[in-house]
N, C-alpha and C positions, 0 to 999 in steps of 0.2 A: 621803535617799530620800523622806521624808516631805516635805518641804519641795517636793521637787520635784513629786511627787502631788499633791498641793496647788492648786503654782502652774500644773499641768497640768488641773486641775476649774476653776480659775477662769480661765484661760483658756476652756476652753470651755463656762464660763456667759455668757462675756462675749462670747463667738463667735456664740451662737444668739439672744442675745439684739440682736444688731446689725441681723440679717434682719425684714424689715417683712413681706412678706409670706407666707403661710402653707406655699407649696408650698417655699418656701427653707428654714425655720425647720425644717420636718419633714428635709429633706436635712441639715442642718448637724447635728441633735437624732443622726442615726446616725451618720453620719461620725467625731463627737465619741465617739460611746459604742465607737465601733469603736477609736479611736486612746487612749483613757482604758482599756479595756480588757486593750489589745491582741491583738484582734481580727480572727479573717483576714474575718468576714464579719457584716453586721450588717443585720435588718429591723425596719422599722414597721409597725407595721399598723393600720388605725383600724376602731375599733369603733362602728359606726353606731348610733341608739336602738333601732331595733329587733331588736339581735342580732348585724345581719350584720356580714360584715368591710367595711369602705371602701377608701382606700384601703393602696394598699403602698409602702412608699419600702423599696431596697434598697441597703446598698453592697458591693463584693467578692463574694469567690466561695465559698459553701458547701463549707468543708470540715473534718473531724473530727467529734467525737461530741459534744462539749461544748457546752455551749450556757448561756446567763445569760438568765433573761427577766424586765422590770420591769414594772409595770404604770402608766400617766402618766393623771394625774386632773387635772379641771379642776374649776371650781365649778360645773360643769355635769354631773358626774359621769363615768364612766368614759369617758376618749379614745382609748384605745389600748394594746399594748403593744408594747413594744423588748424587742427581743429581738438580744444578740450570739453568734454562736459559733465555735469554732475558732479555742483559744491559738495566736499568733504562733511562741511557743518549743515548744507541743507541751504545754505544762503545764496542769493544770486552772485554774479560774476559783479565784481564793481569794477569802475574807471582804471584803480589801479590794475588791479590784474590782466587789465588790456594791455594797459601800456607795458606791465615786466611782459607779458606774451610778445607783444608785436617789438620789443625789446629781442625777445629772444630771437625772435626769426632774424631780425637784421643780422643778429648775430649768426644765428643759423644758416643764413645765405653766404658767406664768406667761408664759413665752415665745410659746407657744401661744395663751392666752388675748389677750395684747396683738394676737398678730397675727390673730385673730378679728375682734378690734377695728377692728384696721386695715381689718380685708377688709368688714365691714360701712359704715363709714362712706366707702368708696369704689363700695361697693354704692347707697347711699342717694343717692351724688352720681351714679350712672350714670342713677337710677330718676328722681333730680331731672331731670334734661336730657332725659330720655324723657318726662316730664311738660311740659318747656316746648316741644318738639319736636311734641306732639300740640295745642298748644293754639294753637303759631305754624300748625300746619296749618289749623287748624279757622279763625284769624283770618284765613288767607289766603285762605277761601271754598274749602277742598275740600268736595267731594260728599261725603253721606253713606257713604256704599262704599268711597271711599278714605279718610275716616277713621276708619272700624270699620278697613281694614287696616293702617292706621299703628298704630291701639292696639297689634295683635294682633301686629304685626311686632316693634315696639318691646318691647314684652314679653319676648317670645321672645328677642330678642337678649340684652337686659337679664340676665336669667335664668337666663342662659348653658343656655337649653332647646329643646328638637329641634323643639318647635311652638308656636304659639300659635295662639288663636279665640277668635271671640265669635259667642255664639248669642242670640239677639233672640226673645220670645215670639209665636208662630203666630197672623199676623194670620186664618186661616180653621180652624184646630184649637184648641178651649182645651186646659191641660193641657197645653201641648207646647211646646219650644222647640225652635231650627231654627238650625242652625250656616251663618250668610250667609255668614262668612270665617275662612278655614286659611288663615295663614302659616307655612309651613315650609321648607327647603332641598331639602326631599322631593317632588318634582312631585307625587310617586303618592297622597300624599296631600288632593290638589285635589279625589277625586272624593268626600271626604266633606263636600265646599261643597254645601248643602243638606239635610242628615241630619237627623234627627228623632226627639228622646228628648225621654221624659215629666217630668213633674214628679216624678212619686214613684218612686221608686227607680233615681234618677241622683244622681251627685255635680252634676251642673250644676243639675238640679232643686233639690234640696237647696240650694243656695247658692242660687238664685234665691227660695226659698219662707220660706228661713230670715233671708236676709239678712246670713249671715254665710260666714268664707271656709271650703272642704269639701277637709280633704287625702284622697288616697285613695293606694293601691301595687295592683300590677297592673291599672294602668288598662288596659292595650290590649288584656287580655279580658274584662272587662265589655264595654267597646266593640264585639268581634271578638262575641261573642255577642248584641248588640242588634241589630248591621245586617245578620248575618245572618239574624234573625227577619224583617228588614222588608227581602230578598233583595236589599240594593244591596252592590255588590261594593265590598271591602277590600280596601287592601293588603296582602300576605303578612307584611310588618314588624310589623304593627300589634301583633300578640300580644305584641313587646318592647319597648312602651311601660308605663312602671311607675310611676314615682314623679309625681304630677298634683295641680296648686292650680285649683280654681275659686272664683272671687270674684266675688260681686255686683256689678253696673253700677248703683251706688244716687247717685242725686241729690235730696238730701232727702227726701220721701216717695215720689219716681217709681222704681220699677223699671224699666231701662233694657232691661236682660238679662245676662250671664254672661260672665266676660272668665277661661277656660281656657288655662293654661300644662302642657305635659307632658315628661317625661326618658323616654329610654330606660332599658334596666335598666343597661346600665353603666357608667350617670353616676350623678355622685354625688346623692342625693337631697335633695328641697327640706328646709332646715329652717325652724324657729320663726318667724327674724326673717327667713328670705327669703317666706313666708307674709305678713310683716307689710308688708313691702315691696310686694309682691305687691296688698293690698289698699289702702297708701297710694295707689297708681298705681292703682289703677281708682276708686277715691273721686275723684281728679283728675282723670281720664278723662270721667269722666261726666260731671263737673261743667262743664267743658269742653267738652260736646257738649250739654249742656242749655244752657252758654248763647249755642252756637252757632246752636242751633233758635231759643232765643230773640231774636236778633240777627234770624235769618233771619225771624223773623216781623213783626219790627219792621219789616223791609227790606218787608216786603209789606206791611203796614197803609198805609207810606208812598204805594204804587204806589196801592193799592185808595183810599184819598184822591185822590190824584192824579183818579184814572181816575176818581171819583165827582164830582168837580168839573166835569172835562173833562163827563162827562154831562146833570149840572145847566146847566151851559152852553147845550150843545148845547137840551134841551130846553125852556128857558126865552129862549132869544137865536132858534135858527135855527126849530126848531121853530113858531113863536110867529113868524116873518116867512114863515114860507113858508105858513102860514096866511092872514098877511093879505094875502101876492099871488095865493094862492089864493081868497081873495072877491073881489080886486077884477076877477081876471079872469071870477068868475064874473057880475060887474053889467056890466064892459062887455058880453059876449055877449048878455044879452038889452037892453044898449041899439043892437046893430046891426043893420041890417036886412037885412044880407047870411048868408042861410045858410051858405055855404061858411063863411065868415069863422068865423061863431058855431060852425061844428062844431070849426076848427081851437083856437078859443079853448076848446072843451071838454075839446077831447085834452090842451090842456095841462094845464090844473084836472086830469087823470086822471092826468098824468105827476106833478103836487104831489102830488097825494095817495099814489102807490105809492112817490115820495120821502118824504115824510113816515114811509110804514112803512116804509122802509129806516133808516130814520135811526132810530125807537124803537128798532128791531131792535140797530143799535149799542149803543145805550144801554143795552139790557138789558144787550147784550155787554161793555159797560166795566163793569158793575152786577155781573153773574156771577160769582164769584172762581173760578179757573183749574180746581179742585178739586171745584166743585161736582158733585153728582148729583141733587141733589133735584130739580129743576123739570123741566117735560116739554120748557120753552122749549129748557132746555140739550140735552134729550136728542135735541130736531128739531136744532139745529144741528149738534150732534156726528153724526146721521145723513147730513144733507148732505154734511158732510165724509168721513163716511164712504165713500157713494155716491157721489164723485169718480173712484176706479177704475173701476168698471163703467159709470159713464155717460161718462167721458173730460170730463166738466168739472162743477163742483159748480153745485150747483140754486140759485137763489134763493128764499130760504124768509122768510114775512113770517107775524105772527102778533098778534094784537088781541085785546084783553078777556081777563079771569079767567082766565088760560089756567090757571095752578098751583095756584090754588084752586077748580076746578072738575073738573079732567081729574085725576081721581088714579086709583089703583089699578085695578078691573079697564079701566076707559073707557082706562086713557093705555095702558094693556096692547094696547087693540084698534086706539089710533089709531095709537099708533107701528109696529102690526103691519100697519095700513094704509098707513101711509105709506110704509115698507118694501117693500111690494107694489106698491104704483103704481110704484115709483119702478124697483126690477126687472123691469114688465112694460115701462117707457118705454124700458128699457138692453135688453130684447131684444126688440122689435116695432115701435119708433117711428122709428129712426133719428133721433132728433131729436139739437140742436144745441143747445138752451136747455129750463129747466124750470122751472116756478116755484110752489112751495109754501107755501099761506095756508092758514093754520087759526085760526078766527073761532070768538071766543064773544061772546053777546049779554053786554048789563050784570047783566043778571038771570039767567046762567048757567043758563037754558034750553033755550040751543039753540047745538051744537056743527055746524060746519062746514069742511070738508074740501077746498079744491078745487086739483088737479096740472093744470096747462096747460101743455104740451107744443107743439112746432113742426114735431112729426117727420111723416110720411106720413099719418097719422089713418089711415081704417076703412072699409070699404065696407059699408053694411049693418049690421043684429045682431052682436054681436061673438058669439060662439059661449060657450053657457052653462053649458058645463064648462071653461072658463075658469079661470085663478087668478081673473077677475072673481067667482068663486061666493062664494070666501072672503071678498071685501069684500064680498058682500051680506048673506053672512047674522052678520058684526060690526053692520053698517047691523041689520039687525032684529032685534039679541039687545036692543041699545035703541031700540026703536020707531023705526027710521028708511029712510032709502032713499040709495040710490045710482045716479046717471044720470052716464052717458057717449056725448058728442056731440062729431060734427066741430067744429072750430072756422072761423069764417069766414077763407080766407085762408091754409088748410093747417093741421095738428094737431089734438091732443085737448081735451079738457076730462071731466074725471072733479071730479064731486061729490059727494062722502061726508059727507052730514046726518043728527047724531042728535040726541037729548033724555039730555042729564046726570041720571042720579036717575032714571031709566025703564028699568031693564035687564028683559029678560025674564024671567021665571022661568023655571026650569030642573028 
């Protein structure tokens, strides 16, 4: 009888120890202690760090009074306990069936722990391929946007968790970060793409300020109470989100921003080494998207070279011949004696020369990098562009001298507020079909000039002095200057708006 008890425990040390993974090991640990027992009915139950229960592995059906409970420890401290009850034969639990039970669990606990093991290091191969997965994206040249969603998808999958995000710090808020993408299975919670929590007193904040990863439990009323302060509607689920890792987007000294994973309540919560995992992947993440910016910035130095060649070119080859057929056609004209002749040979000298500012105009343009804001040149062209809708075709705009180091602050304030104006009185009053904008500074950045020529109907007469004209006149005399508007010979307008740089009025 002993012998056989015996060869019945080691069988099933040898049973649970076969099972690699953990949800088997736990099935095989009661099954065992039900049949080592004899046992009508047999539960697990696992004991999470914080208290609660996890999960339950059950076998058979609860019946009688009796009941054996062991308690299975790992080197991690308390796992769970098993618990069997209701003798097969109706008999109480004896001595022995304690000890093959509390036999088992010792067994059981090393059983346990190997398949920990296992579960981890298939963990870390899932989180590896989610790493190389973000990184084949980032080299395949996705857009930003979709590789913040691969992160946060990729995560979430990973993780075996109900969401993932990453929230990027508030280019127009300091103190605040802003959740650009939610990946989850959950539509509903799309509409917290764009939400807005502080630095202090958030788990994201926190991870972002600290640098390190921030576990929290009952996340989805923290949450549930934030965006109802800042009245953007939530989902009704949200309140059963619980168990949540935010980790830092850290690439050597850059903060990136915050790569959030969250559980609802009943799943089972993150631990230690899925924390750790957690944070190996977004160390990689980042690193990967830093050197996808930096790729991408390389990829534009190369263009902006290019295009800086292409300009030198231009200005030093074409520039520099249309010069000199621009003199030579200015010597023939006054060697001929034919006036017609000589005015034709003028027109053209006048066509080089609005060629010639067409062609700087380029040069600025391949000079400008795509991003700029600073210059006022960039912000007349990006008007132009602008005022394509309401004028039905874009203006021609040319510009000479010191334009960026003269016209700054309140001046570039009143010209671009000018040129805005002209260019809406030409789209409602002109009917014209062509428009053409030069704004001229001497070398000596004294004298700033303005003039819109138009081809549309022109004016009969005084144009009426409650006009938008009012507004460009008195920009014209906050710095000592004047504005005149005349028919043009041949149909159109002509508006001149002259001021003095460094002469504003006093106020």
């Amino acid at each position: 009888m002993i012998e056989s008890s015996a060869r019945a425990l080691l069988d099933a040390v040898v049973g649970i120890a076969a099972d690699l993974r953990l949800p088997d090991v736990l099935r095989r640990i009661v099954d065992s202690a039900c049949e080592l027992a004899g046992a009508r009915y047999g539960l697990m139950t696992e004991v999470l760090p914080d208290g609660r229960a996890g999960r339950r592995i059950e076998a058979g059906e609860l019946a009688g009074t009796g009941a054996l409970t062991v308690p299975i420890r790992t080197r991690d401290g308390l796992f769970g306990r098993l618990m069997v009850a209701g003798k097969r034969d109706g008999t109480a639990f004896t001595e022995r069936d304690r000890e093959e039970v509390v036999a088992l669990a010792a067994a059981a606990s090393i059983a346990i722990e190997n398949a920990n093991l296992y579960e981890q290091a298939l963990r870390r191969e899932r989180w590896r391929e989610a790493s190389q997965q973000v990184t084949a994206a980032l080299l395949a040249g996705e857009d930003g946007a979709t590789t913040l969603h691969t992160i946060a998808d990729r995560a979430r999958v990973v993780a075996n968790a109900s969401g993932g995000a990453v929230a990027l710090p508030s280019e127009t808020e300091p103190d605040t970060l802003v959740f650009e993408v939610i990946a989850s299975q959950y539509p509903e919670y799309q509409r917290l793409v764009g939400a807005r929590v502080p630095l202090v007193g958030t788990a994201s904040g926190l991870a972002y300020t600290s640098g390190e990863p921030v576990v929290v439990s009952s996340y989805g009323g923290h949450v549930a109470v934030q965006q109802a302060n800042s009245e953007r509607v939530v989902p009704e689920t949200i309140k059963d989100l619980d168990s949540a890792v935010a980790v830092p987007l850290v690439a050597g000294t850059q903060k990136l921003g915050v790569l959030l994973v969250v559980k609802f309540r009943d799943e089972e919560p993150f631990t230690e080494a899925d924390v750790g995992m957690v944070r190996d992947f977004a160390a990689h993440a980042a690193l990967a998207v830093e050197f996808a910016r930096a790729e991408e910035d390389r990829r534009r130095l190369v263009v902006y070279e290019e295009r800086d060649r292409i300009a030198r070119d231009l200005h030093d080859l074409v520039i520099q011949r249309l010069f000199a057929i621009g003199l030579g056609l200015e010597g023939l004209s006054r060697l001929t004696t034919q006036p017609e002749l000589a005015e034709r040979v003028t027109g053209f000298v006048r066509d080089l020369d609005r060629t010639i500012r067409d062609v700087r105009n380029s040069i600025f343009s391949l000079q400008e990098p795509a991003e700029a804001h600073g210059g006022v040149r960039s912000d007349l062209l990006r008007m132009a562009q602008d005022s394509t809708g309401m004028l039905g075709f874009e203006p021609r705009v040319g510009f000479d001298g010191p334009l960026d180091a003269v016209v700054t602050g309140p001046l570039r304030a009143d010209l671009l507020a000018t040129v805005r104006e002209a260019l809406s009185n030409v789209a409602r009053h002109a009917n014209a079909s062509a428009v053409a904008v030069e704004v001229l500074v001497d070398r000596d950045g004294r004298e700033l000039s303005l003039t819109v020529l138009d081809d549309g109907i022109g004016f009969a007469g005084e144009p009426a002095r409650d006009s938008g004209l009012a507004n460009l006149r008195g920009r014209a005399a906050r710095w000592h200057g004047t504005l005149s508007l005349e028919p043009r010979t041949g149909g159109g307008t002509k508006l001149v708006w002259a001021v003095r740089p460094g002469r504003q009025e006093a106020r």
